[in-house]
C-alpha positions, 0 to 999 in steps of 0.5 A, a space after each residue: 358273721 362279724 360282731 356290731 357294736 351297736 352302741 357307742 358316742 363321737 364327739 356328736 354327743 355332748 360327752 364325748 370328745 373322740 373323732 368318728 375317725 377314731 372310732 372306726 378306727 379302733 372297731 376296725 382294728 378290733 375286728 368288728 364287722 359294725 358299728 353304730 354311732 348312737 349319739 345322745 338326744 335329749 328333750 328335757 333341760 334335766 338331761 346333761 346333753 339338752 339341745 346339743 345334738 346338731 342333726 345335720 352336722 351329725 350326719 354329714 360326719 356319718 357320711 363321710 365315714 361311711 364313704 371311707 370305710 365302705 369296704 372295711 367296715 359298716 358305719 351306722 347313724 343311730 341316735 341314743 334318745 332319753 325317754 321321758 314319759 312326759 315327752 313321748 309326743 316330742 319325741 315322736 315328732 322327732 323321729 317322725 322328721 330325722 331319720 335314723 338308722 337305729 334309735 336306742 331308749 334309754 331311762 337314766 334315772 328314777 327320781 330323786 335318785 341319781 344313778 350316776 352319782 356313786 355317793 347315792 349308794 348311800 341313800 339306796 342302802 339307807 333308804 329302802 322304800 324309796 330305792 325300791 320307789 325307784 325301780 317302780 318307776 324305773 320299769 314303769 318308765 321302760 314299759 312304756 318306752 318299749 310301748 311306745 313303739 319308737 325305738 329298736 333297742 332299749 339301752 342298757 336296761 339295768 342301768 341303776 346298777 352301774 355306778 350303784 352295784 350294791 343295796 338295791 331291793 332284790 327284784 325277784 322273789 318280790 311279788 310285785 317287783 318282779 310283776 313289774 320286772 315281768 310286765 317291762 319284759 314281755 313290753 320290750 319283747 312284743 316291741 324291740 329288743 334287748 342291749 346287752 351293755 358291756 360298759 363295767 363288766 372288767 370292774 369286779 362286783 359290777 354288773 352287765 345291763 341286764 344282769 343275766 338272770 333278767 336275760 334268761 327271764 327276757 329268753 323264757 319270754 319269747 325275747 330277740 337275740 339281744 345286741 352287744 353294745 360297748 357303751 364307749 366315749 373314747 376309742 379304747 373302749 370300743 369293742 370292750 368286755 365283748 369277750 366277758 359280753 359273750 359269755 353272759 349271752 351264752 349263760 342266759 341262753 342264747 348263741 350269739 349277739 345279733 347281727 346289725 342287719 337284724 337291727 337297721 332300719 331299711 329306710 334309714 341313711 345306711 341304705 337311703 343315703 344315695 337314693 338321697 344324695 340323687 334326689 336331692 331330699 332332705 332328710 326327714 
């Protein structure tokens, strides 16, 4: 069984400039049996993509590169939605109209700390409580999302330490940060699945998201196999650190990533798509 890259951005995605092209090119010749093209969504105007997916434009691309590739490589229509609590309705409504062959949730920040500015490591190490206020409503955030019941993969979960590796509060051997740890956990393990997120693992000091103390705890728990996910924006970064991936898998426990056919909706585009063209319905 071929690997899934069950996470990566096109130039559907705000932040990206590469081609659907480009990318199954380089899954292809990276060996990969699949992959997903889970673009950004956004619902909130603090979100750097907000509003800027186009659906339909999105999955015309999709289409078309399924069809290429058909015998060379499993093309999936996935989405990377940002879970706001507060949105959860809007969501919902989304989804419930668009279909998808995977959707990720992902929580990208703690308020008011950015993770994706590096010069707030200064605040993080300065400033303990409100670093350690922040993985509290980072996990809160996360429980939720898994609860929520939306989403098959919970994205990167982890991810304040990617560009801020250092100064966070040590999690466990905190009573209540490793509870609230423990809580988010046995969420995403009765309602969706773990990413393992590659993105930095080849930078020294850094970290995968989860880290893999959290995936044998995520294991320990009764978690599914979790998916490997490269993260990338540009084709060299398709398949990247999967190797590195690998090996923190098999520290936490597990034997190998799961399949995308673990993963894919049956009622997605991926096996609905003809049934649609024939019937000539639109996408919900």
């Amino acid at each position: 069984m071929g690997v899934s890259d069950l996470h990566v951005h096109s130039s559907a995605s705000c932040d990206c400039y590469a081609s659907v092209w480009d990318m199954c090119e380089s899954a292809i010749d990276m060996g990969l049996e699949a992959i997903a093209f889970t673009e950004h969504v956004e619902f909130s105007p603090e979100d750097y993509c907000y509003r800027q997916f186009n659906y339909h434009k999105a999955r015309r691309a999709w289409q078309k590169a399924r069809e290429r590739y058909r015998r060379t490589l499993k093309v999936l229509f996935g989405a990377e939605v940002t879970y706001r609590s507060n949105l959860e309705g809007e969501i919902r409504d989304y989804l419930d109209r668009h279909s998808f062959d995977i959707v990720m949730g992902s929580v990208h920040d703690a308020p008011p700390i950015d993770f994706w500015n590096p010069q707030n490591a200064g605040i993080v190490k300065s400033n303990p409580g409100q670093a350690r206020a922040a993985l509290k409503w980072y996990f809160s955030e996360v429980e939720k999302l898994a609860l929520s019941g939306l989403f098959d993969i919970v994205g990167h979960f982890g991810v304040y330490e990617r560009h801020i590796p250092e100064g966070w509060p040590e999690v466990f051997g905190d009573s209540e940060l490793e509870g609230r740890l423990a809580s988010t956990l046995d969420a995403i393990v009765h309602n969706s699945r773990l990413e393992l997120n590659a993105a930095v693992l080849h930078k020294p000091g850094y970290w995968p998201a989860p880290r893999v103390e959290v995936l044998r705890l995520y294991k320990e728990m009764g978690g599914r196999t979790p998916v490997y996910g490269s993260d990338s924006h540009h084709p060299l970064g398709v398949a990247r650190n999967l190797g590195l991936a690998g090996k923190v898998l098999k520290q936490a426990g597990f034997e190998a990533f799961a399949s995308w056919k673990d993963v894919v909706c049956k009622k997605g585009p991926f096996y609905g798509a003809n049934r649609e063209s024939r019937s000539r319905i639109l996408p919900r």
